[in-house]
C-alpha positions in Angstrom: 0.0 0.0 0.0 2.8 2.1 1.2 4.3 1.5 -2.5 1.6 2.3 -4.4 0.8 5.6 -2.7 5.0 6.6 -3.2 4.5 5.4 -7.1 1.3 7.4 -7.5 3.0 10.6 -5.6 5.7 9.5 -7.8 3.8 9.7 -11.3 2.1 12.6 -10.1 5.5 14.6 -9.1 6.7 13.6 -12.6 3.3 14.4 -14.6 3.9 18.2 -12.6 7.1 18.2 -13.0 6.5 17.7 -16.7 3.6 20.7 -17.2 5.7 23.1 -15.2 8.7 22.7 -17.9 6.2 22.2 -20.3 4.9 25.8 -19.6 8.7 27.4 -18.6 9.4 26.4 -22.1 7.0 28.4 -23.6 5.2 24.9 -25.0 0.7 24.6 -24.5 -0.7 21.7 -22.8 -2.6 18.7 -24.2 -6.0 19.9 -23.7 -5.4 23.8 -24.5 -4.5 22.9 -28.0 -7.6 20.9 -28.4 -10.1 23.4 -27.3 -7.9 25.8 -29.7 -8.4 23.7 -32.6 -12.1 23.5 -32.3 -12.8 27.2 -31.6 -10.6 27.9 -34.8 -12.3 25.3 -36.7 -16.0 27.1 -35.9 -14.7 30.4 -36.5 -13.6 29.4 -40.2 -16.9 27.8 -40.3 -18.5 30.8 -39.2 -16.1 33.1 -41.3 -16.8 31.4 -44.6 -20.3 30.4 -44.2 -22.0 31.2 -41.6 -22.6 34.7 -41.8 -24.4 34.2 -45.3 -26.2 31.1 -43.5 -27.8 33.3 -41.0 -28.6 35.8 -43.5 -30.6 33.1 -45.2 -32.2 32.3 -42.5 -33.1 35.5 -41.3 -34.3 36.3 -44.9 -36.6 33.1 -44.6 -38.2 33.9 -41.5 -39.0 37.7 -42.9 -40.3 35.9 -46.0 -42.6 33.3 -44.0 -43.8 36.8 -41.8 -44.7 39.2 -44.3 -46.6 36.0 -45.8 -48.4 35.5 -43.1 -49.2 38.5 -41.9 -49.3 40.8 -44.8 -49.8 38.8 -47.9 -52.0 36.2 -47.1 -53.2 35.7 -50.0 -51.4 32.6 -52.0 -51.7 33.4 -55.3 -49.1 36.5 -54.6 -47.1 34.9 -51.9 -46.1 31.6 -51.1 -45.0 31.1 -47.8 -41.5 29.2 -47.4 -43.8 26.2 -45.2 -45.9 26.0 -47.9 -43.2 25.8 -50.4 -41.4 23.0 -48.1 -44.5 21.3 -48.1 -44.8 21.8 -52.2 -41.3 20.3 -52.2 -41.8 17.2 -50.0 -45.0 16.4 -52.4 -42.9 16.8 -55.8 -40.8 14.7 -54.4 -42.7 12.2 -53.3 -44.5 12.4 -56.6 -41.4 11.5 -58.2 -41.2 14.1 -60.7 -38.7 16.9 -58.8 -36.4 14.2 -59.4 -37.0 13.6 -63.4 -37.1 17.3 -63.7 -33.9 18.5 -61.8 -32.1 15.5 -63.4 -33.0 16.8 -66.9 -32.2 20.4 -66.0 -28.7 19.4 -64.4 -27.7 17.4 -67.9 -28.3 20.7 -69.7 -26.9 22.9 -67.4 -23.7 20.8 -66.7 -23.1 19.9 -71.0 -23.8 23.1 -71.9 -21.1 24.9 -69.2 -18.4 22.6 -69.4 -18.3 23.0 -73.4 -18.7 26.5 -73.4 -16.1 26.8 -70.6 -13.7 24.8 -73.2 -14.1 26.5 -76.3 -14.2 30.3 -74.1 -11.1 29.8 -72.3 -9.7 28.4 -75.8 -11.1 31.5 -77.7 -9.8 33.8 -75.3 -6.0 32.3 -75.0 -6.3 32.1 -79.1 -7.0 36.1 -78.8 -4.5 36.8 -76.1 -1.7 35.2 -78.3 -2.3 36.8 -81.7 -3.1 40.3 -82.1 -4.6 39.6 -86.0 -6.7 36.8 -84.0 -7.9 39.3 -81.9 -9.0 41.6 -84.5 -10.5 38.7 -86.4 -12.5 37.3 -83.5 -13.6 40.4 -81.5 -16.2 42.0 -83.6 -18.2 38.1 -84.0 -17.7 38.0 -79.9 -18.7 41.4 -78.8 -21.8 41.2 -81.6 -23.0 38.2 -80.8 -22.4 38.6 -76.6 -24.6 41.8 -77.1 -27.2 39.2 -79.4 -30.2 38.5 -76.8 -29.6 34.9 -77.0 -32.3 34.2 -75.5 -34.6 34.9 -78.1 -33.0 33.3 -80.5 -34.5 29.7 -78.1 -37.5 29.3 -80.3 -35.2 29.2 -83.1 -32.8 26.3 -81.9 -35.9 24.3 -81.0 -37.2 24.7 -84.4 -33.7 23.4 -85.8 -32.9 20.9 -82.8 -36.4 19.9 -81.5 -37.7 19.6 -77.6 -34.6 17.8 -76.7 -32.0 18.4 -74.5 -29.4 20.0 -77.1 -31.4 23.1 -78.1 -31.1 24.2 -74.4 -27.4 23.1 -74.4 -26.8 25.6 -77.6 -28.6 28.3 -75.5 -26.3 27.9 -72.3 -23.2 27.6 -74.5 -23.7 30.7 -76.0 -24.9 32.3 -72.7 -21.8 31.3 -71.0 -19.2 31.2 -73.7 -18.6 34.7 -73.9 -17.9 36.0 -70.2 -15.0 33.3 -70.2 -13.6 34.5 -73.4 -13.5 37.6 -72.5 -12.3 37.4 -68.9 -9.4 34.7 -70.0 -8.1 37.4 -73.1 -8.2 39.7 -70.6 -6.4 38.2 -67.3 -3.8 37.1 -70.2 -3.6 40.4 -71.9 -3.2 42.0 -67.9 0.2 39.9 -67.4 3.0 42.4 -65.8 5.6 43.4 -69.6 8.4 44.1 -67.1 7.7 40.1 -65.5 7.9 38.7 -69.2 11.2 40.7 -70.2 12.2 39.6 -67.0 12.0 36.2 -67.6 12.8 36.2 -71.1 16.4 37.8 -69.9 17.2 34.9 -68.0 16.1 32.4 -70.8 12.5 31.4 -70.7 10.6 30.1 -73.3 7.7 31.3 -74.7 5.9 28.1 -72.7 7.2 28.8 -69.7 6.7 32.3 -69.7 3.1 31.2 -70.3 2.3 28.3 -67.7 4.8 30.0 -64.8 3.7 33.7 -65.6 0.6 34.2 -68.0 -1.6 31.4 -66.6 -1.0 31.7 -63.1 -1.7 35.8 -63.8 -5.1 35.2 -65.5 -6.3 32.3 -63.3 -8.7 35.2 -61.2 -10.2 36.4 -64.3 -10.9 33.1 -65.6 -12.4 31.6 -62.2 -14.3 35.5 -62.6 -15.6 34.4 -66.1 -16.6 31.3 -64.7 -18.7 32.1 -62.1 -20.2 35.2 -64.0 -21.5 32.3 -66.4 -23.2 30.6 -63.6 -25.8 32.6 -63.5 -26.3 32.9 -66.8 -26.2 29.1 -67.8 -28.7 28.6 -64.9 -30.6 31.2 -66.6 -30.7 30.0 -69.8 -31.3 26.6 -68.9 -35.1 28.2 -67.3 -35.9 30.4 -70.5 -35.1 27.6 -73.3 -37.1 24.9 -70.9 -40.0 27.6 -71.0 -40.1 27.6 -74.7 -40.6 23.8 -75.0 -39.1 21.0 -73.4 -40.6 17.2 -72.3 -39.1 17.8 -68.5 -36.9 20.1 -66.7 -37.6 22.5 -63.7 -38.5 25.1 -66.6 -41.5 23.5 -67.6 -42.5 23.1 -63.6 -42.3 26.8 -63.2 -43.8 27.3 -66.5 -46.9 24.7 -65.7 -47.2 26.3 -62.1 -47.6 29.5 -63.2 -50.3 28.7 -65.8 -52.3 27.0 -63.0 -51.5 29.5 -60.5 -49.6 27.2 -58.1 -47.2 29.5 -56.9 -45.7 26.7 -54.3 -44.5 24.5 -57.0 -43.5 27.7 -58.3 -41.5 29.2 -56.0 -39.8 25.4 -55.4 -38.2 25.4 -59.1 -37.1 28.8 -59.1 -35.5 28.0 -55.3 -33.6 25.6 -56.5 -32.3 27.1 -58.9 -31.2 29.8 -56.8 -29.7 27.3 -54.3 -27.7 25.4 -57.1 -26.1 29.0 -58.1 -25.2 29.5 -54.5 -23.6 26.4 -53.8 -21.6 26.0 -57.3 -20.4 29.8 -56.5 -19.1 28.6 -53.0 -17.8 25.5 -54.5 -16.2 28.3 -57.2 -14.9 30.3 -54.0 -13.2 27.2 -52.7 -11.2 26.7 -55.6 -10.2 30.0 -56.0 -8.4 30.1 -52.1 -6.7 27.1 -53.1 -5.4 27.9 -57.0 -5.1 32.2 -56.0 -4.5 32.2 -51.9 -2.5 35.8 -52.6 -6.3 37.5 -53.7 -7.5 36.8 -50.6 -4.4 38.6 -48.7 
């Protein structure tokens, strides 16, 4: 007994012992760091997201308010329960499903290909000055074309299919990405290029350790500025004709007046755009950490 009480003092001298050089030394204990770690981790949380979460969320609770109290009246105002409710049923129904499948195709086909051929088009008119003067008066005429309009015509040469509503986002998002990419190229510091040139660089080097790196804001700018309006054009083409999407929900709701199902296509819509720009965000701290500085 008389042992075990000695080893015990013993362990506990030691672990003492330990702390108290632990803390002359300038080094934080085992549970300090730990506490540190989680408040850090919730105030990045909070810092990145969860100011705009509460803003939702305060905007949601206004919204269901002035619904209840002021609008009451459901063909003006849906309230956000009511939409929830709308959304639960659509679901259930299966045919949210079908319709934000169909919608995501077009969207996603049409962006990636336009961000191809834009980033292409504008590197093609950052390299060549003739290129540029070739190319700019069919981009600036046809970015200033309300493409939109021109829906009824695609479906006429296409049909109700998906690819008539994939020309329409293509053309919607093809031109912010040229012009953003010739641009960040076009911005690339002269005095950085001579620089590199007088110690030997190649023209390819120059371009992937200097040019790219340069324009990588502007092009993550052109991309998310074509978020927007792919999402966008996805919902007008869909409205012209289509045999599914969330464009022919909010076009079918709104010719029976259901502004629920309504207000639940043109939600998620909104909440796809806010999520692929904070996915967009993400990317752009990792590939550009010195624009956040």
């Amino acid at each position: 007994m008389v042992m075990t009480m000695q080893k015990s003092s013993s362990s506990t001298g030691i672990a003492t012992t330990a702390t108290a050089a632990a803390a002359a030394a300038g080094l934080p204990a085992t549970a300090p760091p730990r506490r540190t770690g989680i408040r850090q981790a919730c105030a990045g949380v909070w810092r990145h997201g969860g100011i705009g979460m509460l803003s939702v969320g305060c905007g949601l609770a206004l919204w269901e308010l002035v619904s209840r109290l002021f609008v009451t009246n459901p063909l003006f105002l849906a309230a956000p329960s009511q939409i929830f409710i709308a959304l639960v049923q659509l679901t259930k129904s299966g045919r949210l499903g079908a319709d934000i499948w169909v919608s995501t195709l077009e969207f996603v086909l049409g962006y990636v290909i336009a961000s191809i051929i834009g980033i292409a088009l504008g590197l093609v008119m950052a390299s060549s000055e003739r290129a540029k003067q070739a190319l700019e008066p069919w981009v600036s005429g046809l970015y200033a074309t309300p493409t939109i309009a021109l829906g009824p015509l695609f479906i006429v040469w296409m049909g109700i299919g998906i690819w008539s509503k994939v020309v329409v986002v293509v053309l919607l998002v093809l031109f912010p990405v040229a012009i953003n990419t010739e641009a960040g190229l076009r911005t690339t510091s002269e005095r950085l290029i001579e620089t590199l040139r007088c110690f030997g660089a190649t023209r390819l080097q120059i371009f992937f350790k200097l040019s790219l790196p340069s324009a990588i804001p502007f092009i993550l700018t052109g991309l998310k500025l074509g978020i927007g309006r792919g999402l966008m054009g996805v919902v007008v083409a869909e409205l012209f004709g289509s045999r599914a999407g969330l464009g022919l929900l909010i076009s079918e709701s709104a010719d029976s007046f259901n502004m629920p199902n309504l207000f639940v296509g043109v939600l998620i819509f909104a909440v796809a755009g806010i999520v692929i720009v904070a996915g967009f965000n993400q990317i752009e701290r990792r590939l550009v950490p010195w624009t956040k500085e």
